[in-house]
C-alpha positions as CSV (number, residue, x, y, z in Angstrom):
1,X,0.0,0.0,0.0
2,X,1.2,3.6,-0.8
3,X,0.2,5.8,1.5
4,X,0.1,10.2,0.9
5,X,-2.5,11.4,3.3
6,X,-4.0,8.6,5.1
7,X,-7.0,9.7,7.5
8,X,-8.3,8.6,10.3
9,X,-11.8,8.0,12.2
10,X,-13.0,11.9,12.6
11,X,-15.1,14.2,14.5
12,X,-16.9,13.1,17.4
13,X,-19.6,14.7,17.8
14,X,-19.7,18.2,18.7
15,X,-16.6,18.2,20.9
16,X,-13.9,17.6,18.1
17,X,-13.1,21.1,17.1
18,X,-10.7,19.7,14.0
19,X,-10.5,16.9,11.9
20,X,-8.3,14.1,13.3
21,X,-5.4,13.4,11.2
22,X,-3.0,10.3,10.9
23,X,0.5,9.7,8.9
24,X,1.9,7.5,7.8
25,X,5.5,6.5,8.4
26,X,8.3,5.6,5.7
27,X,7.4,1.8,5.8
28,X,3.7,2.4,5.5
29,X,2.9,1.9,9.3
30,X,0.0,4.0,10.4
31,X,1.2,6.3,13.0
32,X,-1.0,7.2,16.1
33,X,-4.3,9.4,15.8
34,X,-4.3,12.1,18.1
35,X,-7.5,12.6,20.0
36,X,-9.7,15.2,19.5
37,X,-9.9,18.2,20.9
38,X,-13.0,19.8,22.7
39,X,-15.2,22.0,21.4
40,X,-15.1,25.2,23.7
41,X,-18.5,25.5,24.5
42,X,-21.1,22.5,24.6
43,X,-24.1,21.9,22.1
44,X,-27.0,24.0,22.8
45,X,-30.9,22.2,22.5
46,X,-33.0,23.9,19.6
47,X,-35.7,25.9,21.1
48,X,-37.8,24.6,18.5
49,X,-38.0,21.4,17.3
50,X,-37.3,21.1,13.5
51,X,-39.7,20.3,11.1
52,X,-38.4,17.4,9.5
53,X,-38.1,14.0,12.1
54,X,-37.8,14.5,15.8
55,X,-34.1,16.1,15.5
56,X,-33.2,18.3,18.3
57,X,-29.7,19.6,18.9
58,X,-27.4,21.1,16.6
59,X,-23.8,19.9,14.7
60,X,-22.4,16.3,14.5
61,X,-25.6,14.3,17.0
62,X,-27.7,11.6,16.8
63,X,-31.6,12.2,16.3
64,X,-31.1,12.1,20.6
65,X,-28.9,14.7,20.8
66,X,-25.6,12.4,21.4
67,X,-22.4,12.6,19.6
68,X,-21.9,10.7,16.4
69,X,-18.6,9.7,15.3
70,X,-18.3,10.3,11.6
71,X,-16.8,7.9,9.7
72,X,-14.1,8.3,6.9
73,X,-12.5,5.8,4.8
74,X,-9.6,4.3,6.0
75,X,-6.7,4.3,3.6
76,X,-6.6,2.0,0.6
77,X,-5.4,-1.7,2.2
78,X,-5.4,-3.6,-1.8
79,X,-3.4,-3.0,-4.7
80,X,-2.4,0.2,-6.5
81,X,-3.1,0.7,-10.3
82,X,-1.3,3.1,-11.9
83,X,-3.4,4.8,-14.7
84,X,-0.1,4.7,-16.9
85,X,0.2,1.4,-17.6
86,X,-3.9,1.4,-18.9
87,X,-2.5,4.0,-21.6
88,X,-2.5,7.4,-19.7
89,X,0.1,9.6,-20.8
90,X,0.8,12.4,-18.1
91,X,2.3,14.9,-20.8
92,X,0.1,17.6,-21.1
93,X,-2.1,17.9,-24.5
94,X,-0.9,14.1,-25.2
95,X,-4.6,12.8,-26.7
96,X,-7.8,12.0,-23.9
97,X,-6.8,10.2,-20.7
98,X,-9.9,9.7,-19.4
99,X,-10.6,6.1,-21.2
100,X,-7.3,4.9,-19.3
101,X,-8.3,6.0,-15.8
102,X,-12.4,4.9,-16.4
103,X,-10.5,1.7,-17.6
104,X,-8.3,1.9,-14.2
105,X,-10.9,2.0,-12.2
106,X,-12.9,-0.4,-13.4
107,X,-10.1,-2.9,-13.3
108,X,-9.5,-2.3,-9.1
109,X,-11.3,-4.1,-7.0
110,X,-12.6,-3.1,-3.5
111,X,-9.9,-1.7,-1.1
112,X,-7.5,-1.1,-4.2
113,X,-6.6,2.5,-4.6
114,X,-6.0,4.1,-9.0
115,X,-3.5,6.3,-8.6
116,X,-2.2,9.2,-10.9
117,X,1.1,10.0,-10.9
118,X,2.5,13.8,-10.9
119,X,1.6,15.4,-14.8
120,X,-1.6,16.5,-16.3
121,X,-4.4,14.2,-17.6
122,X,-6.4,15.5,-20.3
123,X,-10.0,14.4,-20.5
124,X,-11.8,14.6,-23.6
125,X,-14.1,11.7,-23.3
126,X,-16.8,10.6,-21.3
127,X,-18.4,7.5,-19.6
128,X,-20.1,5.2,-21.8
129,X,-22.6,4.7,-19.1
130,X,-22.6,8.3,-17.7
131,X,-22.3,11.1,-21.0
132,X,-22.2,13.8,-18.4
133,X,-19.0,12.8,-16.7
134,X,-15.3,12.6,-17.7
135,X,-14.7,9.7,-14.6
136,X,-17.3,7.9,-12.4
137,X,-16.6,6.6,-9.3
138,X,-16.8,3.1,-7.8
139,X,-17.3,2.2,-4.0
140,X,-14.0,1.1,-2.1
141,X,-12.3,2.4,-5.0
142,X,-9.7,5.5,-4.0
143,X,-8.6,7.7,-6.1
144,X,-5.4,9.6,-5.7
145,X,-3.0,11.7,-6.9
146,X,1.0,13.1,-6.3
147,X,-0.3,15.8,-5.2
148,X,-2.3,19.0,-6.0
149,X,0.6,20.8,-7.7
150,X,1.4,17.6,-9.2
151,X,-1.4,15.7,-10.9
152,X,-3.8,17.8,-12.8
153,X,-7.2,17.0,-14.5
154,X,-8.0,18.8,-16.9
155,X,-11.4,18.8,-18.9
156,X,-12.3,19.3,-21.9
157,X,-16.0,20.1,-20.8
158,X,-17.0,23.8,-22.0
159,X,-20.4,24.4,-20.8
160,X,-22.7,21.5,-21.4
161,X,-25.2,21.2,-18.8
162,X,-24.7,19.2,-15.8
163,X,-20.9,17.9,-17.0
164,X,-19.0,16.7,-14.2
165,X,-15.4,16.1,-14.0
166,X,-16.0,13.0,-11.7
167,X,-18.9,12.0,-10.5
168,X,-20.3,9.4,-7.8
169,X,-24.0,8.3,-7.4
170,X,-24.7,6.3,-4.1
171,X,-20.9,5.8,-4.0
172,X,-19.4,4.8,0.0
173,X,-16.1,3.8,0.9
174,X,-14.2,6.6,-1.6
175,X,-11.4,8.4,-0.9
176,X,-10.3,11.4,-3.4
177,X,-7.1,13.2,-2.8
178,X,-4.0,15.0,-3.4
179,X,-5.0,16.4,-7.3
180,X,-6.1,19.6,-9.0
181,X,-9.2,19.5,-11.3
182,X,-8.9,22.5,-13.9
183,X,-10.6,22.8,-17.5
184,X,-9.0,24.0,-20.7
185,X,-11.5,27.0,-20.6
186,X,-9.5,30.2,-20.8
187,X,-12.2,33.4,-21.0
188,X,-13.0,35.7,-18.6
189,X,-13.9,34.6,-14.9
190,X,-17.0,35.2,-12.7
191,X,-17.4,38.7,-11.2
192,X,-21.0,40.1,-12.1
193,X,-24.1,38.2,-10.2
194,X,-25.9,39.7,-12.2
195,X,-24.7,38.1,-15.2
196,X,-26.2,34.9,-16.4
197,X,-24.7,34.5,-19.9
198,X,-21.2,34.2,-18.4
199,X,-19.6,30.6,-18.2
200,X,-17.8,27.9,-18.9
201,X,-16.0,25.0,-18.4
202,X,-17.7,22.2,-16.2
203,X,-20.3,22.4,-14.7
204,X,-19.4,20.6,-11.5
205,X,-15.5,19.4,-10.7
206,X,-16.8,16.9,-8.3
207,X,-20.2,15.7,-7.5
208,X,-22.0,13.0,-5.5
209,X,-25.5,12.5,-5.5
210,X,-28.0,9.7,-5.0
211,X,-29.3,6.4,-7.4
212,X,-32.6,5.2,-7.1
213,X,-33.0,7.1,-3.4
214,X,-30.0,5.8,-2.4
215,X,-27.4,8.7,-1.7
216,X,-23.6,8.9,-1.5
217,X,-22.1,8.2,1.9
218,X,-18.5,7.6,4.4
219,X,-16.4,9.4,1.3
220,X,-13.4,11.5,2.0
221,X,-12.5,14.4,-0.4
222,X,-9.0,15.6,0.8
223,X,-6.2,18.1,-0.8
224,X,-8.0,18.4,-3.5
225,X,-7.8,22.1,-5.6
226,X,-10.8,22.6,-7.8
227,X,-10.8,25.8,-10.4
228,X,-12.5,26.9,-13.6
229,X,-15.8,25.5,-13.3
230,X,-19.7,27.6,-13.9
231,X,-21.8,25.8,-11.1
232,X,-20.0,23.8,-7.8
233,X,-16.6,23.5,-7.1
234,X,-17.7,20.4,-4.8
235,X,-21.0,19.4,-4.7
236,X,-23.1,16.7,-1.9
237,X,-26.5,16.1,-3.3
238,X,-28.9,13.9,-0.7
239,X,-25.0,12.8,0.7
240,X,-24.2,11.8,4.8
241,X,-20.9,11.2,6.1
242,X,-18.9,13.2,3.5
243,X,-16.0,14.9,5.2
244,X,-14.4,17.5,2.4
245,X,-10.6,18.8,4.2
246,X,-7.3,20.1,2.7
247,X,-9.2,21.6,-0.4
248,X,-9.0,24.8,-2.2
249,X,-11.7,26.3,-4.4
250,X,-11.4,29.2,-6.4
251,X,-11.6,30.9,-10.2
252,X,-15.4,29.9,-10.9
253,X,-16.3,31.1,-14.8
254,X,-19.7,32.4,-13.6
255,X,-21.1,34.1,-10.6
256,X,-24.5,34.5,-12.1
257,X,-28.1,33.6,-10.2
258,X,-29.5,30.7,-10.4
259,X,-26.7,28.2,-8.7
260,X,-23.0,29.6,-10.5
261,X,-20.3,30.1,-8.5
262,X,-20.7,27.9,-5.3
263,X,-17.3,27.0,-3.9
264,X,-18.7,23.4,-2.1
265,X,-22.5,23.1,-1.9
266,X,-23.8,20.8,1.0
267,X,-28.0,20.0,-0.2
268,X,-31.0,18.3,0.5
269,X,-33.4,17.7,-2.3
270,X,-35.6,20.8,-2.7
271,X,-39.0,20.6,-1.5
272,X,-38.5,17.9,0.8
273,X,-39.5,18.0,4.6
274,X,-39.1,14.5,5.9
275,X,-36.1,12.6,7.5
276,X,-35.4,9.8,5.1
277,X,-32.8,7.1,6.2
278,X,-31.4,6.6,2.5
279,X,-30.7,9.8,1.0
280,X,-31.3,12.1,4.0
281,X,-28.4,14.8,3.9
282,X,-27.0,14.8,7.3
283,X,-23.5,14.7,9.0
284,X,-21.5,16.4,6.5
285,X,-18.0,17.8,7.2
286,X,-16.4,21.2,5.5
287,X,-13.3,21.5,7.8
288,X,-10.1,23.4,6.9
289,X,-10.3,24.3,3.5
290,X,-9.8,27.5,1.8
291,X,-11.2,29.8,-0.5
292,X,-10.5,32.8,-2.8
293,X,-13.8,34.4,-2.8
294,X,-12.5,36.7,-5.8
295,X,-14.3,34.6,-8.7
296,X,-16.7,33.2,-6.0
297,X,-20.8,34.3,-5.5
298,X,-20.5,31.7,-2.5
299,X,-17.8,29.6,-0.8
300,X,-19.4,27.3,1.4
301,X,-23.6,26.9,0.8
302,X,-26.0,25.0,2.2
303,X,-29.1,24.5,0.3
304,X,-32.8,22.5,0.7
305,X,-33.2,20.4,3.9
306,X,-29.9,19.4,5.1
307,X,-28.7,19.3,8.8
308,X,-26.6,18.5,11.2
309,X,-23.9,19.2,9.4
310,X,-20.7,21.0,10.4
311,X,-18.9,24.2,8.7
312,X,-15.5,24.5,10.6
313,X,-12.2,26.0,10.6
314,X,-12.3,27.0,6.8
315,X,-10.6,30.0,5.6
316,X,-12.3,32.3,3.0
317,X,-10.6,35.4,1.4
318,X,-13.8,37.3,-0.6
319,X,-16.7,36.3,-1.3
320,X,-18.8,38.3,-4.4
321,X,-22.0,37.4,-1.8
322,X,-22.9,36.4,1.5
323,X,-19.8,33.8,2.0
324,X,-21.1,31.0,4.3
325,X,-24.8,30.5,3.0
326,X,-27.6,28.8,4.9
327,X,-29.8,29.4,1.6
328,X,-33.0,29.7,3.2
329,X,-34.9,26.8,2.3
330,X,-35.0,24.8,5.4
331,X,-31.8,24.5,6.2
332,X,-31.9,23.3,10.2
333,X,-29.5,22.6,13.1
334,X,-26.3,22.9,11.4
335,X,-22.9,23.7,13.1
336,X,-20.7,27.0,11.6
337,X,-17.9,27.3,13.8
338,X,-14.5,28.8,13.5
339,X,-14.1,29.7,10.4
340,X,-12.4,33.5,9.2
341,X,-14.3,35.3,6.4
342,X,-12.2,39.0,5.4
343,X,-13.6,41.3,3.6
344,X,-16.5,39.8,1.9
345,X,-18.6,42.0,-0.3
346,X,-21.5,41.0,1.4
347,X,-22.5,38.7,4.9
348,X,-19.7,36.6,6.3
349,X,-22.2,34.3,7.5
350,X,-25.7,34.4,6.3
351,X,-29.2,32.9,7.1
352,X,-31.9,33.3,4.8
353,X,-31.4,34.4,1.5
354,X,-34.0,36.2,-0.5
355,X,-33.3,34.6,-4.3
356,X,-34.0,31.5,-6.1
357,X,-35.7,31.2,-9.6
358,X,-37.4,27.4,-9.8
359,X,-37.0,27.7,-5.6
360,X,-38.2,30.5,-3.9
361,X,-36.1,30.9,-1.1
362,X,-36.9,32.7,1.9
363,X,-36.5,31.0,5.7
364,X,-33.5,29.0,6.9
365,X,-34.3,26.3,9.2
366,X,-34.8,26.5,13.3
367,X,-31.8,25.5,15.5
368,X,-28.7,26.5,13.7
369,X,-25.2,27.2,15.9
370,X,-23.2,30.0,14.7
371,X,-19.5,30.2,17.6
372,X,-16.4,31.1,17.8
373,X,-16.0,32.6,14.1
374,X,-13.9,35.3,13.0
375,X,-15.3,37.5,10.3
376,X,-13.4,40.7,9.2
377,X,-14.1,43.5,6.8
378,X,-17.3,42.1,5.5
379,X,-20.5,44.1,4.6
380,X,-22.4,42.3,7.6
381,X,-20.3,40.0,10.0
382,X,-23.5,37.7,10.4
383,X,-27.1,38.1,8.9
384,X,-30.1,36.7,9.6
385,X,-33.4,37.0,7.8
386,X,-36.9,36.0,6.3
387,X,-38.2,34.5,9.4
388,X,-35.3,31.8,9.9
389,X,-35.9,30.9,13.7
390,X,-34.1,30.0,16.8
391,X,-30.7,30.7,15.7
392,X,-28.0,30.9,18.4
393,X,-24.9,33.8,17.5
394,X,-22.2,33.1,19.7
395,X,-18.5,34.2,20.7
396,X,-18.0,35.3,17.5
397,X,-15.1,37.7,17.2
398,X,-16.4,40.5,14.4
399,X,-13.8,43.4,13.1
400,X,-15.5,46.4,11.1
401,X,-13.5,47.8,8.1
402,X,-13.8,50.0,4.8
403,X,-17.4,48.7,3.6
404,X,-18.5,47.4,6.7
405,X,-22.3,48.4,7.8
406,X,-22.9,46.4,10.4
407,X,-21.5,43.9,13.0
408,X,-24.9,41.1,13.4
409,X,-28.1,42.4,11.8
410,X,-31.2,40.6,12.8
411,X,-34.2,41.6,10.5
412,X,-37.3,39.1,10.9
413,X,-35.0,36.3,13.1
414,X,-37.6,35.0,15.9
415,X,-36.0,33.3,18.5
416,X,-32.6,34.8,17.4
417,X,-29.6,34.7,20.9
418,X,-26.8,36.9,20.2
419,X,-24.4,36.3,23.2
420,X,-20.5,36.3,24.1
421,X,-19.9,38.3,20.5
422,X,-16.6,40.8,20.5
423,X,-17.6,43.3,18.2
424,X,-15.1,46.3,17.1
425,X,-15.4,48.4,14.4
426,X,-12.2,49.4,12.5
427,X,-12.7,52.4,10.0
428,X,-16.1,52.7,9.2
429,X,-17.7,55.7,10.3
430,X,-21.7,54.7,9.9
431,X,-20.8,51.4,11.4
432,X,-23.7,49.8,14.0
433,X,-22.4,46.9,15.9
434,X,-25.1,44.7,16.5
435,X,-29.2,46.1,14.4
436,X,-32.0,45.0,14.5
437,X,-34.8,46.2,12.2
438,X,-37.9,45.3,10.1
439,X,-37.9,42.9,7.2
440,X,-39.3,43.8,4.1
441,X,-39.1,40.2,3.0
442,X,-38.7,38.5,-0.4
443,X,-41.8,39.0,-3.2
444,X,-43.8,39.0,0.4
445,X,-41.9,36.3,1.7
446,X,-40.4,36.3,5.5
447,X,-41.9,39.9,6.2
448,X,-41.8,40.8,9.6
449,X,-40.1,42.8,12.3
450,X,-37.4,40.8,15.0
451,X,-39.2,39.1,17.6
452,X,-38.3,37.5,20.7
453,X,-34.4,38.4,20.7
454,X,-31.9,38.5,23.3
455,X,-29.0,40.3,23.1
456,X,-26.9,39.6,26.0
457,X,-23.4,39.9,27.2
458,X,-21.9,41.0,24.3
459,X,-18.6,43.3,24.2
460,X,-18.4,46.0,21.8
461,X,-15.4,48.3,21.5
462,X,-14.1,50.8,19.2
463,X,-17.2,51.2,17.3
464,X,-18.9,54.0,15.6
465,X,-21.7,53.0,17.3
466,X,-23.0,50.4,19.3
467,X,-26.7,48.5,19.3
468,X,-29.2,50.0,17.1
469,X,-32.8,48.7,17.5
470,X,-34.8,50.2,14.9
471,X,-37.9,47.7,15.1
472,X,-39.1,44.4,17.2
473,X,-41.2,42.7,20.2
474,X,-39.6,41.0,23.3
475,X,-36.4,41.8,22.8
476,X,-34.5,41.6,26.1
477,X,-31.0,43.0,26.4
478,X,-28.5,42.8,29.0
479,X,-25.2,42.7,30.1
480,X,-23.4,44.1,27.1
481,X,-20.3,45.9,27.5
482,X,-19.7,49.3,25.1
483,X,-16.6,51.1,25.6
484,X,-14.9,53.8,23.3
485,X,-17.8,54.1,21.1
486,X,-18.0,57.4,19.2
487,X,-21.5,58.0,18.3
488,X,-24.4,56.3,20.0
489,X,-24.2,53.8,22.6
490,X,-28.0,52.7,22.4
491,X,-30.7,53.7,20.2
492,X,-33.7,52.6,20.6
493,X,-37.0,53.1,18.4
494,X,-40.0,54.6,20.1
495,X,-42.5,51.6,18.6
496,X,-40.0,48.8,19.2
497,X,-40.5,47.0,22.2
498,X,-37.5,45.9,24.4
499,X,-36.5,45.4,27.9
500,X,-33.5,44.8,30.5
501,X,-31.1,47.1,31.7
502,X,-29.1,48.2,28.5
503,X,-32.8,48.8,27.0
């Protein structure tokens, strides 16, 4: 067995605050996995029970609430088949590659690992069984890479809709690593969401999805660099137990409405309410990965019914919108935690979302956990919108800038707790801390005015200004700490109704 990158069991539960890595030593030993660290403040309970199945606590539990262990594929134990010797030719430009490593893989049997060796691999061709997709994965079968400034893949794909680099339906046991997938596209890159004619390249570098209502599951997508695609980067479809680590994502061809320009996507199936066992998307992981949010509408997105999911420890430079996207269509108890967003033009973190052209979007779901994130420079440090409930807004560590508007804005966010946030404002000189005010909602969707809020024991300092309540019932505030703001401490509107000593 070759061993690059081997991985081992991750994330249990809400108390591992990284993903759990394991070497491998120069005679192919495993070396020890360290344990996990904890998580520096415990899971809260939703408020609200979710709509979908009796699900009740946010991040990486069980329908009870108790940690879950997530699974990962351990490292390839069978043989290794080197794409060369099927006919692959890792010269650039050489002719297609893509019949030798389909042929590669479907000569490896389960546990063996096709491996690429350093050069780049064009694909031209596509699956006999699959005309959408240059390579299609198998279960149990890895496949790796030198490295992802080493082995390149590099499609021919210009556009055609739904082309995917490599694709897996109801694929488990899989590990991808240590490669770059690029196209041959060379025109202009995304920058205008307003733009839907721009494009090209693939659609998606890498996507898993479901067969027959059977969904992907226990695949690991590590050091992988994906780059000149129109839709997703990386995309989970009705996927569990997919841990994505060690990527980068960045240079999408369109930034247009209507799905362009996601760096991963994490989603449910649209209109779809109920807990399903087979192709319910749950316990995903987006852990240390980064993103240049230059050529990007959104980094990391969550989308349809998906939960208990967790968003950690990424690293996003720029985003053309909100960067971290709970896409507000039912999106419910997932985990966002320590992750740094700079100078986004838009949220850093986002709930609700106000677009969508077959799917009208308007509410994220009840119960998500937003802690111990560090957003800087961005439009809004966190937003939340449309009616999306119960969301908890913790120890968050926010810095203002050139741009910036507002520290956490709460608009129609019932059951919202903002507590334990460090808010300070850097240069902006309209700059509000923490605001809350009415929501004009989407096409009449999610209108409404914050309700039932606490804001509570958060520390603002160096700040234009400090909490601005412009509309809202029971809000309570309390215990916040303002020092060295400029302009107004408080303000509070003469119809909004709030109480507690900073009121």
């Amino acid at each position: 067995m070759r061993c690059a990158t081997a991985r081992a069991q991750v994330l249990v539960g809400v108390a591992a605050a990284a993903l759990v890595l394991a070497g491998c030593t120069d005679d192919g030993s495993d070396s020890p996995t360290p344990a996990p660290t904890e998580s520096p403040t415990p899971a809260p309970t939703a408020s609200a029970a979710p709509s979908s199945g009796d699900w009740s606590a946010p991040g990486l539990v069980d329908r009870a609430g108790s940690p879950v262990e997530v699974p990962v594929p351990e490292p390839a134990t069978g043989e290794s088949l080197d794409v060369t010797d099927f006919g692959a030719d890792p010269e650039p430009d050489s002719g297609d590659d893509a019949a030798a490593i389909r042929d590669a893989i479907a000569a490896a049997e389960e546990g063996d690992e096709v491996v690429l060796p350093a050069g780049t691999y064009d694909l031209r061709s596509t699956d006999e069984d699959d005309e959408d997709a240059n390579i299609v994965l198998r279960s149990g079968v890895d496949l790796r890479g030198a490295g992802a400034d080493e082995t390149i893949l590099r499609t021919s794909f210009d556009g055609e809709d739904d082309s995917r680099v490599v694709r897996g339906r109801a694929v488990e046991d899989v590990i991808v690593a240590d490669l770059t997938i690029t196209s041959t596209y060379d025109g202009p890159l995304g920058e205008d969401p307003d733009d839907d004619d721009a494009g090209g390249g693939p659609m998606f570098g890498i996507h898993l999805g479901a067969r027959d209502g059977q969904g992907s599951a226990r695949v690991l997508i590590d050091g992988v660099h994906v780059e000149r695609f129109q839709r997703h980067g990386i995309s989970l479809k009705s996927s569990r137990e997919v841990t994505i680590t060690g990527c980068r994502l960045a240079d999408a061809t369109s930034v247009g409405a209507g799905g362009s320009g996601y760096g991963i996507a994490v989603e449910g199936q649209a209109d779809e309410r109920l807990y399903d066992e087979d192709d319910d998307s749950r316990h995903n992981v987006v852990v240390d990965n980064t993103f240049d949010g230059e050529h990007l509408r959104h980094a990391i997105l969550l989308q349809f019914p998906t939960h208990n999911n967790l968003v950690a420890d990424n690293e996003i430079d720029g985003s053309i919108l909100d960067a971290i996207d709970l896409h507000g269509e039912g999106e419910y108890l997932n985990e966002v935690r320590g992750n740094t967003v700079r100078d986004g033009e838009r949220a850093g973190i986002a709930l609700g979302n106000s677009g969508g052209e077959n799917n009208k979007h308007d509410a994220t779901g009840p119960g998500n956990w937003v802690h111990e994130n560090v957003l800087e420079g961005n439009r809004q440090g966190i937003l939340v919108i449309l009616g999306t409930p119960d969301t908890l807004v913790e120890n968050n560590d926010i810095t203002g800038g050139d741009g910036a508007e507002v520290g956490i804005e709460l608009r129609n966010a019932p059951g919202t707790v903002v507590r334990g946030n460090t808010i300070t404002d850097a240069d902006a000189e309209d700059f509000w801390a923490i605001r809350l005010t009415e929501d004009d909602g989407a096409d009449g969707r999610g209108v409404g005015v914050p309700e039932d809020v606490r804001i509570v024991g958060n520390t603002i300092i160096d700040s234009a200004n400090g909490i601005r309540v412009d509309a809202g019932e029971e809000i309570e505030m309390g215990e916040n700490v303002l020092r060295r703001i400029d302009g107004t401490e408080v303000r509070v509107a003469d119809r909004a109704e709030v109480s507690g000593p900073d009121a």
